[in-house]
Legacy VTK file of the C-alpha trace (Angstrom):
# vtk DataFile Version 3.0
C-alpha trace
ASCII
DATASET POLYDATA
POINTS 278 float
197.895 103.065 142.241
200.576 100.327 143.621
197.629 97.991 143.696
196.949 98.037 139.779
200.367 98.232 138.596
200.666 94.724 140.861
197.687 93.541 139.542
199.039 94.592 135.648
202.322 92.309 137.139
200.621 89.378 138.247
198.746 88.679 134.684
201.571 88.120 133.019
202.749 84.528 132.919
205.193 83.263 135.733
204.679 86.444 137.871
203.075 86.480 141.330
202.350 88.610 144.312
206.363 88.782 145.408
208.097 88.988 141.887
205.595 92.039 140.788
206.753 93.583 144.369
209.932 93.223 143.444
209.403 94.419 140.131
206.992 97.529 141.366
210.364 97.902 143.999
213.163 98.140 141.090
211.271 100.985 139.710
209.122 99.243 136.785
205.692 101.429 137.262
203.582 100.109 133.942
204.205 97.293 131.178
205.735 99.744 128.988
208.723 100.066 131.127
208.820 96.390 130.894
209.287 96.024 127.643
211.656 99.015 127.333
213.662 96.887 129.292
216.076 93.978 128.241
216.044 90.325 129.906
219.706 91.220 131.720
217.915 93.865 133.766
214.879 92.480 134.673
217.352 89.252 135.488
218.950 91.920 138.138
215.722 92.142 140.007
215.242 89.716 143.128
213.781 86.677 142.402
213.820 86.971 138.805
215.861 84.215 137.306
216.929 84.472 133.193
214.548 82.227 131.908
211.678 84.106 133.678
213.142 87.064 132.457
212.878 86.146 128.740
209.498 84.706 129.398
208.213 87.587 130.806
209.696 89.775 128.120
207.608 87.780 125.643
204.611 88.228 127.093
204.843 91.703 127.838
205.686 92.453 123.747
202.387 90.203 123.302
200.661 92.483 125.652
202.314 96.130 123.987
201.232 94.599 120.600
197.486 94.657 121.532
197.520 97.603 123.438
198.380 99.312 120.467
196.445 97.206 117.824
193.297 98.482 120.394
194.503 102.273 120.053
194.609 101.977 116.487
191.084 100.417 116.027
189.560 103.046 118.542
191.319 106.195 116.504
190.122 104.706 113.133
186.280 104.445 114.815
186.753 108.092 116.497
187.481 109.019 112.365
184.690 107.166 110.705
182.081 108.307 114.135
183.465 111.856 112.830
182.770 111.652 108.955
179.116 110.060 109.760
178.565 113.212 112.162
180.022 115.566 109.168
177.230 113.695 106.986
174.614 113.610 109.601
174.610 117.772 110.075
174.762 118.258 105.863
171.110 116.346 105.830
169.986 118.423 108.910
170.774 121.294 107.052
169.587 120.407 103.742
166.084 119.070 105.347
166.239 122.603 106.976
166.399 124.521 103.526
163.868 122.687 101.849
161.413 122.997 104.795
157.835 121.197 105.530
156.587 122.102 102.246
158.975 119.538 100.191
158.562 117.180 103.157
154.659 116.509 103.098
155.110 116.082 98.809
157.395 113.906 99.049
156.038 111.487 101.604
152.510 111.893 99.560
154.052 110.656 96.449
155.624 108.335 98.307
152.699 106.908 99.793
151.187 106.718 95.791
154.303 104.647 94.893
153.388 102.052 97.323
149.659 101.942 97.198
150.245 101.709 93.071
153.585 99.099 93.501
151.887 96.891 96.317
147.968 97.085 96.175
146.511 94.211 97.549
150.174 93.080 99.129
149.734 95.821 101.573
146.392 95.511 101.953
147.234 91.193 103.400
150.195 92.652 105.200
148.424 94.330 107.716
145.849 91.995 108.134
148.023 89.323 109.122
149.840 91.926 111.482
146.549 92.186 113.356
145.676 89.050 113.543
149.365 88.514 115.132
148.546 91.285 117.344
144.974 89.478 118.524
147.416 86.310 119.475
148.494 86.981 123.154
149.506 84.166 125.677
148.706 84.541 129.242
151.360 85.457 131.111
153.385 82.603 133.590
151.816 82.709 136.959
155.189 81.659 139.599
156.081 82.148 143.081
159.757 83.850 143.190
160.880 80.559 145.146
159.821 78.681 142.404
161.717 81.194 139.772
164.547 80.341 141.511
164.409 76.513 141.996
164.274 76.650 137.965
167.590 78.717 138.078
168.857 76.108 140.680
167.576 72.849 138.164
169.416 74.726 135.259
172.705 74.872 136.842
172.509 71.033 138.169
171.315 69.992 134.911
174.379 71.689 133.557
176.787 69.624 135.736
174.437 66.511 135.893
176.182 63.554 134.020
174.524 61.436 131.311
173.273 58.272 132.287
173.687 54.971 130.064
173.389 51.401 130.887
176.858 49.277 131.196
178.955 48.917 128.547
176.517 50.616 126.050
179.449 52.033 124.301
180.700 48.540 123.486
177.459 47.038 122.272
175.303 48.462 119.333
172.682 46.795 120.470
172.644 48.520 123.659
170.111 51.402 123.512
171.348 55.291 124.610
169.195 54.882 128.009
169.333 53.905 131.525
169.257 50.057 133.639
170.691 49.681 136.620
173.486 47.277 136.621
172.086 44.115 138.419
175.228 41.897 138.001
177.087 40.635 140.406
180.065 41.353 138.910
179.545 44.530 137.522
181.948 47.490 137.949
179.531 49.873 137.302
176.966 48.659 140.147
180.536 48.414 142.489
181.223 52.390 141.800
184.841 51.532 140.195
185.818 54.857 139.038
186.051 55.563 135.179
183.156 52.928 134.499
180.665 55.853 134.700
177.981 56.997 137.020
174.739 55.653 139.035
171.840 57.257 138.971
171.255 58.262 142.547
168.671 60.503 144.607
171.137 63.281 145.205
171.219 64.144 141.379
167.314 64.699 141.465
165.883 68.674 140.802
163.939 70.279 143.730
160.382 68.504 144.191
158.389 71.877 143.903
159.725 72.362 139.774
160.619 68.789 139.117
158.983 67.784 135.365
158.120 71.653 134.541
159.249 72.870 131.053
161.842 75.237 130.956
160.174 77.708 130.965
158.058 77.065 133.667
155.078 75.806 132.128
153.571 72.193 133.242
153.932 70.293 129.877
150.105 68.670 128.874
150.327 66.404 126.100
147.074 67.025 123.950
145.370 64.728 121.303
141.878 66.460 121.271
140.222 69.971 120.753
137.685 69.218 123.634
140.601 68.860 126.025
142.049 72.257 125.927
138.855 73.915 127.462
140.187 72.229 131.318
143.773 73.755 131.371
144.797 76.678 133.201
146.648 79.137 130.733
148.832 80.591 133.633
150.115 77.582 134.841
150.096 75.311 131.713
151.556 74.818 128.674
150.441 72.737 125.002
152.334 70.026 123.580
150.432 68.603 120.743
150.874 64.791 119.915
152.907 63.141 117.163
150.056 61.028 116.164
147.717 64.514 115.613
147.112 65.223 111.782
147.914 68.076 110.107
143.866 69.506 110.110
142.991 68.586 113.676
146.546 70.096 114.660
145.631 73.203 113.165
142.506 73.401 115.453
144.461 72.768 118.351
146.333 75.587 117.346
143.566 77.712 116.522
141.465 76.852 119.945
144.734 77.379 122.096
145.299 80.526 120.287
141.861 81.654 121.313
142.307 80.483 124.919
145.846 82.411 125.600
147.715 79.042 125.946
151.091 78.271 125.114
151.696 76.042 122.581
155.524 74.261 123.297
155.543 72.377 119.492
153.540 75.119 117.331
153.430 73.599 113.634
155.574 74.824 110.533
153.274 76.789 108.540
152.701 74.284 105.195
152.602 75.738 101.788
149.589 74.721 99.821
149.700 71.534 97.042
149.104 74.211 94.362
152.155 76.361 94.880
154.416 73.392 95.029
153.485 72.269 91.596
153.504 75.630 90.050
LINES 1 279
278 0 1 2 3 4 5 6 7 8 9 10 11 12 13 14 15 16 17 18 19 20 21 22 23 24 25 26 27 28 29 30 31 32 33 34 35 36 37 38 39 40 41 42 43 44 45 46 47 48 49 50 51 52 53 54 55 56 57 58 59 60 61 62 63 64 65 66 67 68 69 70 71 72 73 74 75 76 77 78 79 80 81 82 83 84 85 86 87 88 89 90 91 92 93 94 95 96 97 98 99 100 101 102 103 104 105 106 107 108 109 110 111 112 113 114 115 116 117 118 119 120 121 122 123 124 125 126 127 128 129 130 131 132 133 134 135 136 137 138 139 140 141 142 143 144 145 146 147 148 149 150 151 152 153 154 155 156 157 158 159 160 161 162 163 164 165 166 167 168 169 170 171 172 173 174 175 176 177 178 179 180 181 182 183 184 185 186 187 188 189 190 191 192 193 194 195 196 197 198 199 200 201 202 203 204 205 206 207 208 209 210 211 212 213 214 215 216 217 218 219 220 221 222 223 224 225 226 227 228 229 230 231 232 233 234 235 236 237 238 239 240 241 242 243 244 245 246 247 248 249 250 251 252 253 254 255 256 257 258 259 260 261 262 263 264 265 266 267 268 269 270 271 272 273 274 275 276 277
């Protein structure tokens, strides 16, 4: 119990371990009894100058304001969780008094509605969910010390820096890339701090996922159908060219589909001409 009331003490601004002792010592057991107090009384406490004490009297108003903001939300949600349950046990009830009978009519008619309304809409609806259902990827086939080297890349990546070329952010005509500084005055290649990083070995990922896609696919770059027939749908992934038209990308698709692989750039589905115009 001492422990939390200390631990309530230290989160408020300008408090640590020996004021909330001293505090928890003068008799002040919960914020409440904080802010019941006034600044000349907690000044009286050991270690507590004035200044602190109006500081800390600010922050513990700040703190009684949300506490009670909170209680207020929760006892409007325990009121509107107890009008839905009120409304919830009517329908029980009413579904009870009409019984099965009205049940099974009105799901037939409703079932008439929506063969009469939709037809043919339906009908394509559930094709299309089948054919969805047909698609399956293979699963990713990975060692658990490989699942976690890609945790361990993710986090470096996080903190790795970007790397530019000198004084790219001076020139426009100095592409968003990396060159090693080669002159011999450079401040960059002489590690002068503020003048940005080097790329270095020690900001390499592990060897055993280096150049896997996020997800832990091995990234193939594919121009032709033929192609796709020689990769391993466990271990690796599609990424169809830029160069690819639209119809031969649509085979890709369609072949990769059939094969269980991943495809990392799947295509937008395209509207035909027709529609457009109309």
């Amino acid at each position: 119990m001492e422990e939390e009331i200390i631990n309530q003490f230290t989160s408020i601004k300008g408090v640590g371990e020996s004021k909330a002792n001293a505090l928890y010592e003068a008799g002040y057991t919960s914020v409440k009894d904080l802010n019941e107090a006034t600044a000349e009384e907690l000044s009286g406490v050991k270690g507590i100058t004035d200044q602190l004490a109006e500081t800390i009297k600010k922050e513990v108003s700040l703190i009684c304001e949300d506490i009670e903001v909170g209680e207020a939300v929760e006892e409007s949600a325990q009121e509107v969780v107890g009008t839905a349950k009120v409304e919830v046990e009517a329908e029980d009830e009413f579904k009870e008094e009409a019984g099965e009978e009205f049940k099974e009519e009105a799901e037939a008619d409703f079932e008439e509605e929506v063969e009469v309304e939709f037809g043919e809409e339906a009908e394509v609806e559930s094709v299309e969910d089948k054919e969805i259902e047909a698609v399956l990827t293979t699963e990713l086939e990975m060692d658990p010390e490989s699942q976690r080297l890609l945790k361990v890349r993710k986090k470096q990546k996080a903190k790795k820096p970007n790397f530019v070329q000198a004084d790219q952010h001076k020139k426009k005509r100095l592409k968003n890339y990396w060159r090693r500084p080669r002159g011999l005055q450079s401040k960059k290649r002489r590690h002068i701090l503020g003048k940005g990083e080097m790329a270095r070995v020690g900001y390499g990922s592990p060897v055993a996922v280096k150049g896997l896609h996020p997800s832990g696919f091995q990234d193939v770059l594919m121009c032709r159908v033929q192609d796709l027939d020689e990769l391993d749908p466990s271990t690796q992934a599609v990424r169809i060219a830029r160069t690819v038209g639209q119809r031969k990308r649509m085979d890709i698709v369609n072949k990769a589909r059939s094969l269980g692989l991943k495809i990392l750039n799947p295509p937008t589905e395209m509207a035909p001409m027709e529609e457009e115009v109309q």
